[in-house]
C-alpha positions in Angstrom: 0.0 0.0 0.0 1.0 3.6 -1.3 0.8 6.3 1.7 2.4 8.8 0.4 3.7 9.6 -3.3 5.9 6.6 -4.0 6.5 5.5 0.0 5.7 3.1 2.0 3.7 4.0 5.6 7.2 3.5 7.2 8.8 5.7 4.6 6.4 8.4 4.7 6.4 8.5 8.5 10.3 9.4 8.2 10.3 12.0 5.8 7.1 13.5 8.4 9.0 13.0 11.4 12.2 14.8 9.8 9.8 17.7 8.6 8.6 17.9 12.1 12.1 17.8 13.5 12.8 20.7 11.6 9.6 22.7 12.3 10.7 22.2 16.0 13.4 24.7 16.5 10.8 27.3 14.7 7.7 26.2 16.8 6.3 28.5 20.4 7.5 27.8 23.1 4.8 25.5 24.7 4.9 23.1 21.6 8.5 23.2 21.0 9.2 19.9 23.6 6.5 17.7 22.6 7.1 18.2 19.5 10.8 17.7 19.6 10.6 14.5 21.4 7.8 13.3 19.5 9.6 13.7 16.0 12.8 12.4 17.4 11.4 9.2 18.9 9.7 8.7 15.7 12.7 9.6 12.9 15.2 6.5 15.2 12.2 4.2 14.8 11.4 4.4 11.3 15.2 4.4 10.8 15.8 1.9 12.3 13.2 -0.1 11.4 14.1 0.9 7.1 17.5 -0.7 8.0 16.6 -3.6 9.2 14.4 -4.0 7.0 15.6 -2.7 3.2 16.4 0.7 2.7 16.0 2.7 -0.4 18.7 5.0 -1.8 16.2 7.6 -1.9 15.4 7.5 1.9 18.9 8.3 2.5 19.1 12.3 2.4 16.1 12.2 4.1 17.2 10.4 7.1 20.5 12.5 6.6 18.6 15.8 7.1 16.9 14.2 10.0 20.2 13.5 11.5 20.9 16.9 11.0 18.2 18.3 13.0 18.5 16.3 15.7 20.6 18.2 17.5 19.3 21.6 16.9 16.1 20.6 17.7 16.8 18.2 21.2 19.9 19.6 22.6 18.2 22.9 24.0 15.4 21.1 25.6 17.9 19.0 28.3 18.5 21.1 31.2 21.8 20.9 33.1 22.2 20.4 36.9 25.2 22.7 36.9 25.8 25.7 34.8 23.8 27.5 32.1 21.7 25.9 29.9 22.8 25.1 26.1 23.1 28.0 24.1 20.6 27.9 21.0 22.1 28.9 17.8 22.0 32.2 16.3 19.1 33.3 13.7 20.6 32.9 10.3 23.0 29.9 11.1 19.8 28.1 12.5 17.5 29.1 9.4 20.3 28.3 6.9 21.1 24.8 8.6 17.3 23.8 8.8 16.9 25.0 4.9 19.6 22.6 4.3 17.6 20.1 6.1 14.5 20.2 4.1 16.3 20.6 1.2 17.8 17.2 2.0 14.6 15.8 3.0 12.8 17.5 0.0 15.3 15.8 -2.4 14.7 12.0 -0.8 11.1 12.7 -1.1 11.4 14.0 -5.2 13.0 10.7 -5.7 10.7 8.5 -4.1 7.9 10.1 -6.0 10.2 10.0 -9.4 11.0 6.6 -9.1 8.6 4.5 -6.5 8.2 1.0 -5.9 5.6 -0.1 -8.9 2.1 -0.8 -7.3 0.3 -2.9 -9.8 -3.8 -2.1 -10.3 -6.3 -5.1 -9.5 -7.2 -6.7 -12.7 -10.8 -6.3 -13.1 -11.9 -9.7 -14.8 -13.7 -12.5 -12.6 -11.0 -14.9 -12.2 -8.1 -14.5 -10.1 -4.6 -14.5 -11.9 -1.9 -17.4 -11.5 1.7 -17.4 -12.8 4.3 -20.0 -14.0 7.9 -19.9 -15.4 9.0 -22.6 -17.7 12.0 -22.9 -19.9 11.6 -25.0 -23.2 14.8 -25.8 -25.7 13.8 -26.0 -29.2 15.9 -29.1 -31.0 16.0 -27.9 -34.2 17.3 -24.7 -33.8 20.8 -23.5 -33.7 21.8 -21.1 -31.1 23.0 -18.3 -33.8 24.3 -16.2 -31.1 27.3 -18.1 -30.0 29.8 -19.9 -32.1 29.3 -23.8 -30.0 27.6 -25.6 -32.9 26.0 -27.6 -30.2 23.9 -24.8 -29.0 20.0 -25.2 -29.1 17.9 -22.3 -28.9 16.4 -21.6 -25.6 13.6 -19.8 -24.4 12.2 -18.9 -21.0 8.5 -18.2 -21.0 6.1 -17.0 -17.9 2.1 -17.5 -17.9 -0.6 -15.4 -16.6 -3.7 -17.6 -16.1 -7.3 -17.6 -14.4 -6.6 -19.4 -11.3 -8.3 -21.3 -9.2 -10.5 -18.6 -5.9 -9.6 -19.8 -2.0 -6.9 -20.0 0.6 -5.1 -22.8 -0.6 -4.4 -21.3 -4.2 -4.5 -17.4 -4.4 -6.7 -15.8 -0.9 -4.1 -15.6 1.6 -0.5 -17.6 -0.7 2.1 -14.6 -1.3 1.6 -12.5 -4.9 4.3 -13.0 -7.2 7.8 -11.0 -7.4 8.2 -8.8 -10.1 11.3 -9.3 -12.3 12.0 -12.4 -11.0 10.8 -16.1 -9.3 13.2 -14.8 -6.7 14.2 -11.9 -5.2 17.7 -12.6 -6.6 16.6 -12.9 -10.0 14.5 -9.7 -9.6 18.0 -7.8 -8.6 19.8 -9.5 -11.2 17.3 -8.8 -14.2 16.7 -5.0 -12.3 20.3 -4.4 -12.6 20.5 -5.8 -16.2 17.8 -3.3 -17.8 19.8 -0.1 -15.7 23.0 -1.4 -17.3 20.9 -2.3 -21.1 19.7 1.7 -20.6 22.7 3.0 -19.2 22.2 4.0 -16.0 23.5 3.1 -12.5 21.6 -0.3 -11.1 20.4 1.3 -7.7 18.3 3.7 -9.8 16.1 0.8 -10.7 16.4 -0.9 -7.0 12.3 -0.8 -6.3 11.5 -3.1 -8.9 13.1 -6.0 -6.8 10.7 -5.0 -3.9 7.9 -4.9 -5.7 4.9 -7.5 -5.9 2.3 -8.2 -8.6 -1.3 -9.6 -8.2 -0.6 -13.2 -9.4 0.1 -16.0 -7.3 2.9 -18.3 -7.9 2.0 -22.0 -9.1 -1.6 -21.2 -8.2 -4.0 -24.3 -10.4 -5.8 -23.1 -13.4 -9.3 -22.0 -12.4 -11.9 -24.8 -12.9 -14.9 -25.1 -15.4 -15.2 -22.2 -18.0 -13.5 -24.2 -21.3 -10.6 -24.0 -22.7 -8.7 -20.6 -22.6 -7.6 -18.2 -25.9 -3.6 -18.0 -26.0 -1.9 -14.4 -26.0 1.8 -14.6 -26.8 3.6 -11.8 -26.3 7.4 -10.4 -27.2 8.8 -7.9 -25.3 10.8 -5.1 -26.8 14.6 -4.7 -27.6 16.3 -4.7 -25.0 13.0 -6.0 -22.7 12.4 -8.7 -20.7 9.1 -11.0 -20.2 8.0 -9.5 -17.3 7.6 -5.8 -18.6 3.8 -5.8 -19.5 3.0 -7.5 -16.0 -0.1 -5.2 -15.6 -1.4 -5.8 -19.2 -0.9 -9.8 -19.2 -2.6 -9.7 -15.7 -5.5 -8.2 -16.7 -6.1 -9.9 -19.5 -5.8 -12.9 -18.0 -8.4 -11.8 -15.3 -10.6 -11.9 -18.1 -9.7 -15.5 -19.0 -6.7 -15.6 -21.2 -3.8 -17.2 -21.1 -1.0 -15.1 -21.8 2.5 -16.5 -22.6 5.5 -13.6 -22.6 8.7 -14.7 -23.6 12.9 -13.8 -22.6 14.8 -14.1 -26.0 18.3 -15.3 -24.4 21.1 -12.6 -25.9 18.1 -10.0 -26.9 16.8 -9.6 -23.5 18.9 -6.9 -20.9 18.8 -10.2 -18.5 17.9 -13.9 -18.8 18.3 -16.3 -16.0 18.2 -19.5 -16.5 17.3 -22.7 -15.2 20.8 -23.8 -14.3 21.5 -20.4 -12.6 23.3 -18.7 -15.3 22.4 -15.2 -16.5 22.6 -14.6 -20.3 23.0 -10.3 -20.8 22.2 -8.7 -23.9 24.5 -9.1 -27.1 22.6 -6.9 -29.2 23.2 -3.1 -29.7 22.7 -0.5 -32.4 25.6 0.6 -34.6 24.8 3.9 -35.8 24.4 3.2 -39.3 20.9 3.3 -40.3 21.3 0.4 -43.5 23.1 -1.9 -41.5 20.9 -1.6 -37.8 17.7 -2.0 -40.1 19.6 -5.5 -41.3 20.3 -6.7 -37.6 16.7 -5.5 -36.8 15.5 -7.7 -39.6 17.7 -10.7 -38.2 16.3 -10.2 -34.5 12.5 -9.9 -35.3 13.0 -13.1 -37.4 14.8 -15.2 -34.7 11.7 -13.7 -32.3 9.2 -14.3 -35.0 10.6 -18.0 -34.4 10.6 -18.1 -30.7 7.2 -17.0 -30.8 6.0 -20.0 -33.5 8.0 -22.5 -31.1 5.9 -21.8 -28.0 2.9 -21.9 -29.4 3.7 -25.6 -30.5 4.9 -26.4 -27.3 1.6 -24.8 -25.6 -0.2 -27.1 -27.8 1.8 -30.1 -26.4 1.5 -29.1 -23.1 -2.5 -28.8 -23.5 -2.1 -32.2 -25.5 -0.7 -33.4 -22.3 2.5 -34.7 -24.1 5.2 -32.5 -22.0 4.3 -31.3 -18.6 2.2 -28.0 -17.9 4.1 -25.1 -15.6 0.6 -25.2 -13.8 -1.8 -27.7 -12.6 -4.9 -28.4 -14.4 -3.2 -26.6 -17.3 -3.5 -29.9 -19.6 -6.6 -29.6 -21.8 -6.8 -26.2 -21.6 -5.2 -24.4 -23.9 -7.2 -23.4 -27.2 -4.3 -23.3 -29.8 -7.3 -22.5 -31.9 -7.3 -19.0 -30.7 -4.0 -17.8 -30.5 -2.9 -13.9 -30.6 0.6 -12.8 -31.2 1.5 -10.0 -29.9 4.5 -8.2 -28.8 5.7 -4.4 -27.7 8.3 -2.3 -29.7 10.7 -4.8 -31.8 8.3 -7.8 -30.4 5.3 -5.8 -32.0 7.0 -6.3 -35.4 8.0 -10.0 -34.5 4.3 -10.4 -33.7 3.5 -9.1 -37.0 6.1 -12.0 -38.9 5.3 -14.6 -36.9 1.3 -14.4 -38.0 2.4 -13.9 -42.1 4.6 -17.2 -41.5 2.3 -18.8 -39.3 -1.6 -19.6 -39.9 -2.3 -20.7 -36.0 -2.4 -17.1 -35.3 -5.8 -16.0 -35.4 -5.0 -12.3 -34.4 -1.7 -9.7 -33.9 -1.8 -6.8 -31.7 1.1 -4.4 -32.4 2.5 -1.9 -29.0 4.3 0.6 -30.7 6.5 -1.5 -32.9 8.0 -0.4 -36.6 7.4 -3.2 -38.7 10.9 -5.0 -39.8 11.7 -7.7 -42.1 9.7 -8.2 -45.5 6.6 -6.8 -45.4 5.3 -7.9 -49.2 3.1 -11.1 -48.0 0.0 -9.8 -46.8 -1.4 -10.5 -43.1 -4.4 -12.8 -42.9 -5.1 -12.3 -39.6 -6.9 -9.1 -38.3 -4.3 -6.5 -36.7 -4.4 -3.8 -33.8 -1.5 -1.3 -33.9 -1.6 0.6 -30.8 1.1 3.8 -31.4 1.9 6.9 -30.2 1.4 10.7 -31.2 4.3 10.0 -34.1 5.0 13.0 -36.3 6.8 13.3 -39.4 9.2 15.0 -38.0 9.8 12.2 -35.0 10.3 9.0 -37.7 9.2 10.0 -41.4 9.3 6.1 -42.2 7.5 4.2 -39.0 3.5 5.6 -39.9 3.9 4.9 -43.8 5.4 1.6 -43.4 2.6 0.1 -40.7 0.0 1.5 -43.1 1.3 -0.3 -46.0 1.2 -3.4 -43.7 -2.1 -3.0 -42.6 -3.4 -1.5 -46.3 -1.8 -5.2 -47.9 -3.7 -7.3 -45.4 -6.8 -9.5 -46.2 -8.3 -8.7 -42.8 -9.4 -4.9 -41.0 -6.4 -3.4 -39.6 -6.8 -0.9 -36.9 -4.6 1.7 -35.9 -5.2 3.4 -32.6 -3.1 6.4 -32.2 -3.3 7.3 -28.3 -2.6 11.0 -27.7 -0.8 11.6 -24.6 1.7 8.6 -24.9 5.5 7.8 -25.5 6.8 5.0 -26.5 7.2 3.2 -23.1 3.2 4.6 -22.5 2.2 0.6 -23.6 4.1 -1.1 -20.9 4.8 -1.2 -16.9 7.2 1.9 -17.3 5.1 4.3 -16.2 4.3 3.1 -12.6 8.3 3.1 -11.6 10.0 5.7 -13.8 9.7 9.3 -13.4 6.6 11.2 -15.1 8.7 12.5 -17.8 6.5 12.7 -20.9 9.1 12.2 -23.7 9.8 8.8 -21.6 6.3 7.6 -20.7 4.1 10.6 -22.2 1.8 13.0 -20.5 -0.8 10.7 -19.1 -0.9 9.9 -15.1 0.5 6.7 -14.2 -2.1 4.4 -14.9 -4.2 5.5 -18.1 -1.4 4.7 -20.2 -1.9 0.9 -18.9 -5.6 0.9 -18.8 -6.1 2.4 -22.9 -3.5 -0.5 -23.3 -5.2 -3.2 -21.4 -8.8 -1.9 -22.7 -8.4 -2.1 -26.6 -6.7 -5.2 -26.7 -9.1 -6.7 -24.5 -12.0 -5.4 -27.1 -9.4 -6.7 -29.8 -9.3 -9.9 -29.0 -12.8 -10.5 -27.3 -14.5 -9.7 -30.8 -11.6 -11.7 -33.1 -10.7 -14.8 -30.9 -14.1 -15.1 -28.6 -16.7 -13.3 -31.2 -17.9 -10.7 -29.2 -20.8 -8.5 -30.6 -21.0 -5.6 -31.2 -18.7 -3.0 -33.6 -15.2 -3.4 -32.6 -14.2 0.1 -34.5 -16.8 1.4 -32.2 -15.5 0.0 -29.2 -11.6 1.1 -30.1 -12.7 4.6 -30.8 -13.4 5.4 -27.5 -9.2 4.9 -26.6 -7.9 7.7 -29.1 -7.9 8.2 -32.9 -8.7 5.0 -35.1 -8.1 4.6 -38.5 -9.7 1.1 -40.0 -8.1 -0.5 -43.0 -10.8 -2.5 -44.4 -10.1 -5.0 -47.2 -11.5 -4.7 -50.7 -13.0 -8.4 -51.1 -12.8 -7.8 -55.1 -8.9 -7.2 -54.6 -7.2 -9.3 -52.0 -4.4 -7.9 -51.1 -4.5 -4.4 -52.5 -4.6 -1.1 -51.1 -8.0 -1.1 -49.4 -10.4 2.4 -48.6 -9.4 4.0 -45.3 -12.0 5.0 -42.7 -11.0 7.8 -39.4 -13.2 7.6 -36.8 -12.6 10.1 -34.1 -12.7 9.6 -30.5 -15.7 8.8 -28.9 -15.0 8.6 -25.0 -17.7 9.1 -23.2 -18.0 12.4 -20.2 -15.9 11.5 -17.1 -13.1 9.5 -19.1 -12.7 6.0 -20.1 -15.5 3.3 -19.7 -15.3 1.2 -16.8 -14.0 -1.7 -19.0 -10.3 0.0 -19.1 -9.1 -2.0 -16.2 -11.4 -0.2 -13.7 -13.7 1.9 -12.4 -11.7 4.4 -13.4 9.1 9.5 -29.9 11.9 7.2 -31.6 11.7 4.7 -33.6 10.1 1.8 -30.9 13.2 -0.7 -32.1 15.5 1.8 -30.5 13.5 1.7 -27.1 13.0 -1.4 -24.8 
């Protein structure tokens, strides 16, 4: 629980009792003893109590400044048996130290509320949410990363899933770490994506202590059929776990959704045997020779992504064992989605033109790589931001001509108010910057997210009434590319359909009562 802007209650009650430490040398007379005590008794506590146990970078200057005022604000209340009492410090040497003080405390507090622990919103669907980690070799693919000709391609893959409702499964077992199965592996992974974007690891030191609303292991939820497949690719750079929020709610709403590490694309992959497996991708500079390795990576994703949905169908087959029990018989392979974020959004976009067992692709944000001349089958949601010519001339053009060449609509849903990192977790732990997570509070960018794909796919994989372009309209600006059934695969007529939320914001359905180029970004 959140008391304060990115602090826990212990955390909050330190930066108040070091604010009240401070107030106390400037409070009348009558007040200035309680007072002192009170906030002094109360700043050793909470310290105390943060060290033990975990303490935040950020809570450091605040506990500083409290140190600071300690004595200023104690040492004139304690009366000596012999002699005068303490001298109090002279006017302008008092004010300047306790404006040094707040300043100190002030600055903890920014940084708290720049960069808090992430506190993940309920998902909203009827069916708690269980997770599961497997890792799955593929024996017919080379490992085209490393030079040991003996190398099979690995992938690790985690699952959201309804779960099973009671004590035994999710009431009162222990939510899920983010990052990580461990809080190890959390640090580990954390400290990977600070080094991937170049910043010092204890920036990035909430994520470890955060917790998400799945439960660990927890058995598939009973009854209600077999379950649609969402596949998802993170983007460069990202790792499974970075649309935790979106793959929650979704499956809350009774999908199964399937988000994968690609080993040397991902900042951090630990495996099974305990080894961690960094990144050994990064850009060059030149634009004709990064759009060929961003060709090469989408395909070896587009791949990764065809491979797990084979081995979900095995595992629903029952001929390997499920990460989850009552997971076997399941799984409707039937009514797949791939989908991915940034560079995953465009291996979401291969993997359905190579493979017909995709019955959908929604598209976060990514520019579409790789050969784009074989049109998509499958119906297709880009989600994107405010992109100008003047941000990326080529990323707009080249989706349309994807989506124009398709045989089914093709939606584009241009959100104002985002960034690039808008469409995944980034929001709730880095600071409100809006060329790094757009203009929108901390949580809409996650709920338009969660909300259209959720129309998305309830109307292509569960054939929801109702008119879907409707539905998306009320997220931001849609442009439909419908097909023209006398020319299959040509250019088809373009429709705009402004936005249509309703007074008050977003319908209640957006989990709630309530620019580069995206390969560049994770």
């Amino acid at each position: 629980m959140i008391a304060g802007p990115g602090m826990s209650p212990l955390e909050f009650l330190a930066v108040l009792a070091a604010v009240a430490l401070v107030a106390a040398r400037w409070s009348p007379a009558g007040a200035r003893r309680p007072l002192a005590l009170t906030a002094a008794a109360t700043a050793v506590s909470a310290g105390a109590l943060l060290a033990v146990l975990g303490l935040r970078w950020q809570l450091v200057p605040v506990l500083a400044g409290a140190a600071l005022a300690l004595p200023s604000a104690v040492l004139p209340l304690l009366r000596r048996r012999t002699g005068p009492p303490p001298r109090r410090a002279r006017r302008w040497p008092a004010l300047l130290g306790s404006a040094a003080c707040i300043g100190l405390v002030a600055a903890g507090a920014g940084a708290a509320w720049a960069l808090p622990v992430p506190v993940f919103p309920d998902p909203t669907g009827p069916h708690e949410v269980g997770t599961a980690v497997v890792q799955w070799d593929d024996p017919d693919r080379p490992e085209t990363a490393t030079p040991d000709p003996g190398d099979r391609r690995t992938v690790v893959v985690q699952l959201w899933y309804p779960a099973r409702r009671g004590p035994a499964d999710t009431g009162r077992a222990a939510k899920a770490q983010y990052l990580g199965r461990t809080p190890q592996e959390a640090r580990t992974v954390a400290h990977g994506l600070a080094d991937y974007l170049g910043a010092p690891g204890f920036l990035l030191d909430g994520l470890p202590r955060a917790r998400t609303n799945a439960v660990p292991g927890a058995a598939v939820v009973q009854g209600g059929g077999r379950f649609p497949l969402v596949l998802f690719s993170p983007g460069l750079g990202g790792v499974r776990t970075q649309n935790t929020a979106w793959a929650e709610e979704l499956a809350g709403r009774g999908y199964v959704v399937a988000a994968l590490d690609h080993p040397y694309d991902s900042a951090a992959v630990v495996l099974a045997d305990g080894r961690t497996v960094r990144t050994r991708i990064a850009a060059t500079g030149d634009e004709a020779e990064d759009a060929r390795r961003s060709a090469r990576w989408t395909a070896v994703r587009a791949a990764d992504l065809r491979f797990v949905l084979t081995q979900l169908g095995r595992v629903d087959r029952g001929e390997i064992p499920g990460p989850a029990r009552g997971m076997t018989g399941r799984l409707d392979t039937g009514r797949a989605a791939a989908t991915g974020h940034s560079l995953g959004g465009a291996a979401a976009l291969q993997a359905a033109r190579q493979d017909p067992r995709f019955a959908a692709v929604i598209d976060l944000d990514g520019y579409p790589h790789g050969p784009a001349s074989r049109p998509l089958r499958q119906p297709v949601l880009a989600l994107t931001q405010s992109v100008g010519p003047g941000t990326d001339p080529d990323y707009i053009p080249r989706l349309t001509r994807v989506l124009e060449l398709g045989t089914a609509p093709g939606y584009r849903l241009t959100v104002p108010g985002t960034a690039h990192l808008s469409f995944t977790d980034a929001p709730l732990y880095l600071p409100p910057v809006p060329s790094l997570v757009g203009s929108l509070d901390r949580a809409s960018g996650l709920r338009i997210t969660a909300g259209a794909s959720a129309a998305f796919l309830d109307h292509t994989l569960r054939g929801a009434p109702g008119d879907l372009a409707g539905l998306l309209s009320a997220y931001g600006d849609l442009t439909v590319h419908r097909p023209d059934d006398g020319r299959p695969g040509g250019s088809p007529p373009v429709a705009f359909i402004p936005p249509t939320t309703p007074p008050g914001g977003l319908p209640e359905a957006v989990m709630g009562p309530a620019a580069r180029r995206p390969p560049q970004s994770s």
